[in-house]
C-alpha positions as CSV (number, residue, x, y, z in Angstrom):
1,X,-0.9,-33.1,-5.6
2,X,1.5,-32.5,-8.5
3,X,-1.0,-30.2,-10.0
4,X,-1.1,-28.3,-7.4
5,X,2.4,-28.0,-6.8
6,X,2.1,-26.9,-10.6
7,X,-0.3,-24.2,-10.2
8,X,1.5,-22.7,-6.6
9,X,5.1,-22.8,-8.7
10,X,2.9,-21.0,-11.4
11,X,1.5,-18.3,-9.0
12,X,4.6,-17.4,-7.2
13,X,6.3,-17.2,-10.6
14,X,4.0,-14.7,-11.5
15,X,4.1,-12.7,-8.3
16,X,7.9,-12.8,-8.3
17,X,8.2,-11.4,-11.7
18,X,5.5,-9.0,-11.3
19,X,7.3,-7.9,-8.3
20,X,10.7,-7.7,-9.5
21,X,9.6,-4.6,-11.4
22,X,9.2,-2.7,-8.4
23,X,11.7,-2.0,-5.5
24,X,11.1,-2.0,-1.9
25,X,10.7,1.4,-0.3
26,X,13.7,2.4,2.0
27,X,14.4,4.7,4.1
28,X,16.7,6.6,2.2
29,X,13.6,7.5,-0.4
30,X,11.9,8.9,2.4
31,X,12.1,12.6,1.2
32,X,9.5,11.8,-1.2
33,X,7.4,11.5,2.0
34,X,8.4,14.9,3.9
35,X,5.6,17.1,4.2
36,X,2.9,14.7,3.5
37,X,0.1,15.6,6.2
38,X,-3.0,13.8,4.2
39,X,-3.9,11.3,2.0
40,X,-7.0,9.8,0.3
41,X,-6.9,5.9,0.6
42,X,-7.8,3.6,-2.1
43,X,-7.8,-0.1,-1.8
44,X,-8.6,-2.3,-5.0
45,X,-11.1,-4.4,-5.0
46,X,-10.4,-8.2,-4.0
47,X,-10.3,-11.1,-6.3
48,X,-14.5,-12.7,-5.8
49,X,-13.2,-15.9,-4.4
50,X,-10.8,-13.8,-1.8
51,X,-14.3,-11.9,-0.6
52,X,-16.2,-14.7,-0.7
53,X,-13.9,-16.8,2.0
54,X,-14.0,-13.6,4.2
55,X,-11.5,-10.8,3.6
56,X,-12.7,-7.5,1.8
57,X,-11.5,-4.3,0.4
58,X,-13.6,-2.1,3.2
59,X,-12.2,-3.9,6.0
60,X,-8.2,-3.4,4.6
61,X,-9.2,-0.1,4.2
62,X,-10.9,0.9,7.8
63,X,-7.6,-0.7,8.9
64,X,-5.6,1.8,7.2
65,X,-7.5,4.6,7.7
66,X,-7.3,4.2,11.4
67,X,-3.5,3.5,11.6
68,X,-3.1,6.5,9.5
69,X,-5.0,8.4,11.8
70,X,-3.8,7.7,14.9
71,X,-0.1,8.2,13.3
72,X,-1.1,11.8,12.3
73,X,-1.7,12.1,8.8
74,X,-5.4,13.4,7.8
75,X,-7.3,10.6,5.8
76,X,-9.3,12.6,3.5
77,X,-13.1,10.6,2.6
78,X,-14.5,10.0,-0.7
79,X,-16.8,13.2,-1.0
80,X,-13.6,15.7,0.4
81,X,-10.9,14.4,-1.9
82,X,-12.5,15.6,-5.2
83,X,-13.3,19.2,-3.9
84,X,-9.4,19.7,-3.2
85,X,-6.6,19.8,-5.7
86,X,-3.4,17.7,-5.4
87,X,-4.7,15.1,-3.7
88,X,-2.4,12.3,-3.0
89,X,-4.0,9.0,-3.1
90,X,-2.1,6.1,-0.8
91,X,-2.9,2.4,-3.1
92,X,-3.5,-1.1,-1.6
93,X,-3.1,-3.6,-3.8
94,X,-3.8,-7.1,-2.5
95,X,-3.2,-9.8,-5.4
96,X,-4.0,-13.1,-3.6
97,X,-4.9,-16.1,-5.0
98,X,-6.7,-19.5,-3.5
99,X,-5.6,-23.1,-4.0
100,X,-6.1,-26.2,-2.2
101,X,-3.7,-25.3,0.4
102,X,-4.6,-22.0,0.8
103,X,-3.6,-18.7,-0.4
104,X,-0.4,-17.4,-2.1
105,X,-0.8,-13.5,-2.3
106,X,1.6,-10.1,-2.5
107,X,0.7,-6.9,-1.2
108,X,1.4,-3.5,-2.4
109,X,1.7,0.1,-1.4
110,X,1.5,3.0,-3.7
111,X,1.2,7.0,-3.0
112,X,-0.3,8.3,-5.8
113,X,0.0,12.3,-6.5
114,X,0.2,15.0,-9.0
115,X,3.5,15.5,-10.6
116,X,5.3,18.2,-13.0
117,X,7.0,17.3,-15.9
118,X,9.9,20.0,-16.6
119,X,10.3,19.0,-20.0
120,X,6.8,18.9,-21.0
121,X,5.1,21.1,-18.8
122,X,2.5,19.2,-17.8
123,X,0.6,17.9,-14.7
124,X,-0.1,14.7,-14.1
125,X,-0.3,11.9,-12.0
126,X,2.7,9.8,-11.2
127,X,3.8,7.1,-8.3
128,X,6.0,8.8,-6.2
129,X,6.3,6.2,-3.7
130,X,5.8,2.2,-3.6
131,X,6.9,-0.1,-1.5
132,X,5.5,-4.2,-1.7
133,X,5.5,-6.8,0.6
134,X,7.7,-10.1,0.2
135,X,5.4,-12.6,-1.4
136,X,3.9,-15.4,0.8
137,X,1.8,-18.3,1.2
138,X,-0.8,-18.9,4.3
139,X,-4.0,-21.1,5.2
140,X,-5.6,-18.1,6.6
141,X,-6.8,-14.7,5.1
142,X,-6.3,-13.5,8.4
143,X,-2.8,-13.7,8.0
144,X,-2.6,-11.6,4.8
145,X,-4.8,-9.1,6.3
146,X,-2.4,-9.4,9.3
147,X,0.8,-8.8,6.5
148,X,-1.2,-5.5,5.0
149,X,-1.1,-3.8,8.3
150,X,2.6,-4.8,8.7
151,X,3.4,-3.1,5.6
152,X,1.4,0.0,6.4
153,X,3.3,0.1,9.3
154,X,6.7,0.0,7.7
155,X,5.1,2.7,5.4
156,X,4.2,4.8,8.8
157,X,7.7,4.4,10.0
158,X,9.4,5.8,7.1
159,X,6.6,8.4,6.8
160,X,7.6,9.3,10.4
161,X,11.4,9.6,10.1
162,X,10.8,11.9,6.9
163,X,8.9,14.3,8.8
164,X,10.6,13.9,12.5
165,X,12.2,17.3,11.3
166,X,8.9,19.0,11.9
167,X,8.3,18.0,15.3
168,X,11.4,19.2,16.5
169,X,11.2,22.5,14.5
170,X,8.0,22.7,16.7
171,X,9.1,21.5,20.2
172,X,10.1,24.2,22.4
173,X,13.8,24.6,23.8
């Protein structure tokens, strides 16, 4: 018992400094999402021991590529995004690990997109947006799969209130 009360003190420590280095997106960096009509979506790969109980990369990211849909933006597949240029990639990073009482994991959102630096005058590519979830402990992967959609809800919201301009622009008087 006291070892693993050792080794879940050790894992939240990590995922609480790992996360301190990144803020939660609000609404008030939602500019950053205005005229964003399509993404690519890319979800890391799982830790083996998190696949092998039952929760995979593909099925996170079916899940978001059908909430994204049905919100509005255009989920671009594998073989479309590198025939167009400035793609913007939207990240989910699961980092969940298993102990004897279950799973302590984080969750993490990321748009990924080309970017100009003025000083330099170069492209590249830079995180323009990232939001995480709070960091928590469950006995069932179903929960944390359960917490990723919650998230890319949020993430929907703000993406929504950033672009609520357009719809009225385009509703008649």
């Amino acid at each position: 018992m006291k070892r693993f009360i050792s080794f879940s003190s050790f894992c939240m420590a990590v995922l609480a400094i790992a996360g301190l280095s990144f803020g939660q997106a609000r609404d008030e960096n939602k500019e950053v999402l205005q005229g964003l009509d399509r993404v690519h979506v890319v979800v890391e790969r799982l830790r083996a021991e998190i696949e092998q109980d039952g929760l995979f990369a593909g099925t996170l990211q079916k899940d978001m590529e059908l909430k994204l849909t049905l919100a509005g933006i255009k989920v671009l597949s594998d073989d479309e995004s590198p025939k167009l240029s400035n793609v913007t990639d939207l990240y989910m990073h699961v980092d969940a690990f298993k102990h004897a009482e279950g799973y302590t994991y984080r969750i993490q959102l990321s748009l990924m997109e080309p970017v100009f630096i003025l000083r330099n005058s170069i492209h590249v590519t830079g995180t323009t947006f990232r939001m995480h979830d709070e960091l928590g402990m469950t006995e069932q992967l179903s929960e944390v799969r359960e917490e990723a959609r919650d998230l890319l809800d949020k993430f929907i919201e703000i993406w929504q209130a950033a672009n609520s301009h357009k719809e009225k622009a385009e509703t008649p008087p």
